[in-house]
N, C-alpha and C positions, 0 to 999 in steps of 0.2 A: 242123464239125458236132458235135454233141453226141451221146456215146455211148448209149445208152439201156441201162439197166441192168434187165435180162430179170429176175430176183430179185425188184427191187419192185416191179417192174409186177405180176410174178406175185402176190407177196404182201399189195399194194394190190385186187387182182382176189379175192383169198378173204377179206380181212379185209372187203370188201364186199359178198361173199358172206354170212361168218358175222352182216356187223350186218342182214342182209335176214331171215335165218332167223328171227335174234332178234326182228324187227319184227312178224313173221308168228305168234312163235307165245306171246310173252309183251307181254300190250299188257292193261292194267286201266286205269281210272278212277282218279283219285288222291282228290278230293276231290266231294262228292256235288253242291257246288253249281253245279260245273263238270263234268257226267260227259264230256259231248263230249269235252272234254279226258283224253287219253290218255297214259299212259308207256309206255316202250318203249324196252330199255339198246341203244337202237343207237347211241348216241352215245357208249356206252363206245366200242365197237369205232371210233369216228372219233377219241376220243381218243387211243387205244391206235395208229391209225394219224398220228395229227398228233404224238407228244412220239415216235414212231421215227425219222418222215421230213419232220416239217417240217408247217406250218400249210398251204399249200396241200394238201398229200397227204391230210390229212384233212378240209378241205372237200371233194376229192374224194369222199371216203367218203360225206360225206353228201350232197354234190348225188346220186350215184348212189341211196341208200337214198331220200331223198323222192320222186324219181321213181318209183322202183317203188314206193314206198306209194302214193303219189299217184294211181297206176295203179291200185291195186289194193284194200287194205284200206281206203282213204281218198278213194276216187275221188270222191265223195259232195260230197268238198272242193274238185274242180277246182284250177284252176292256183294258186288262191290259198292252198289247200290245202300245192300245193309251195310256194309262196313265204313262208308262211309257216314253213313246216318247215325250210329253206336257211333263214332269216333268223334263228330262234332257235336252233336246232344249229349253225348255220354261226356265229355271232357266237361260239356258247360255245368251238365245238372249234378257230375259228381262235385267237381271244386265249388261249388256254389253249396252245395250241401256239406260239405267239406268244412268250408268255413265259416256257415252260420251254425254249424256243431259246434264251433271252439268260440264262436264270440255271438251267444243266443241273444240278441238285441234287434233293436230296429237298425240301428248302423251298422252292426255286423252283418245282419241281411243285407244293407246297400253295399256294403264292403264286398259281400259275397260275390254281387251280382256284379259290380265292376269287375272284378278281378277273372271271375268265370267268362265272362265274354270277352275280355282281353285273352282269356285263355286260349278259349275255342275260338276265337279270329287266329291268332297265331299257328295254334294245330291244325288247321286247317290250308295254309300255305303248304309246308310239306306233304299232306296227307292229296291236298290236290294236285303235285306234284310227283309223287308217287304212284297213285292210285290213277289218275286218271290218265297219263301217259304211258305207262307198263301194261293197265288192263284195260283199255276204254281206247288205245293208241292214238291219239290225239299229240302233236307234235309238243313239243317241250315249250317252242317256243309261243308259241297258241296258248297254251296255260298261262307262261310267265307273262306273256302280252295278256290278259285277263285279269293277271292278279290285283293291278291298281283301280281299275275300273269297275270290275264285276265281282269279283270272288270273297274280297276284305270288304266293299262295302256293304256286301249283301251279307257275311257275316255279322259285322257288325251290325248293322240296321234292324237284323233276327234279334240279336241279341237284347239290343236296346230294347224292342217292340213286347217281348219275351218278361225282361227284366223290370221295365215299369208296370206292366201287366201283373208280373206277381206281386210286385212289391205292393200295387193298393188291393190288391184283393186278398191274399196270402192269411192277414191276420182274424178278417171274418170267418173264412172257412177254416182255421185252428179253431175258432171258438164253436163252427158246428161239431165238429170231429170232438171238441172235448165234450159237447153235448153226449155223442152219441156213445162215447167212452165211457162216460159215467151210466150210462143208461144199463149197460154192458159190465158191471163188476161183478 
């Protein structure tokens, strides 16, 4: 049986604490033609949990944060709501984590975070096309009229905002985490 390690649980448990805070108290409109569409850096904190402990850990982060948005400041959204929130934070913060696993550097970080937000802009074209036409019944052509203006920029622009935010912050707070690790043997 597999040890469980009390430390990241614990530290998985408040970095999804701090991206709930985040979600709660910093959330604007990015682009006017899409205001529905919202930012909200909790997907730093999923990164900052997926490049310590791995791409699972931080979809954890963020299955736990869309739920409770989902619940709460986005209820509005229902389930599709979460599902689309796990789909485009989940796609960014797994592959991002994903491939700062395989190539653990400062360019592999930037490698990551290009390649994760090209992801999640992409998966996000079908998933808005599926999802918000079938359940949200919004005409087809309403979405596809959306997608150049409002949908890809605003993915991207998350992305980007998300992506340089972790990438200068990212390495000070590994070095508190390894503080608190070692405190912790």
């Amino acid at each position: 049986m597999k040890k469980v390690n009390v430390v990241k649980v614990a530290m998985l448990g408040v970095l999804s604490a701090l991206a709930v805070v985040l979600m709660f108290f910093v959330r604007f409109p990015i682009l006017p033609i899409v205001p529905f569409m919202e930012y909200d850096p909790g997907d730093v904190v999923g990164l900052i949990a997926g490049f310590l402990y791995g791409p699972v850990e931080g979809l954890i982060v963020i299955i736990i944060v869309a739920l409770i948005q989902g619940m709460t400041v986005s209820a509005g959204s229902g389930w599709v709501g979460i599902a689309m929130h796990i789909i485009a934070s989940g796609s960014y913060v797994f592959v991002a984590s994903f491939v700062y696993k395989k190539i653990h550097t400062r360019k592999g970080a930037l490698i990551a975070l290009i390649v994760s937000s090209l992801c999640m802009t992409l998966v996000m074209i079908p998933a808005n096309l599926f999802f918000t036409v079938k359940f949200w019944g919004f005409p087809k052509q309403q979405v596809v009229d959306l997608l150049l203006p409002g949908i890809i920029p605003f993915n991207l622009i998350k992305a980007v905002i998300n992506s340089v935010t972790t990438f200068l912050i990212y390495k000070p707070i590994s070095r508190m985490f390894d503080i608190i690790y070692a405190r912790n043997r």
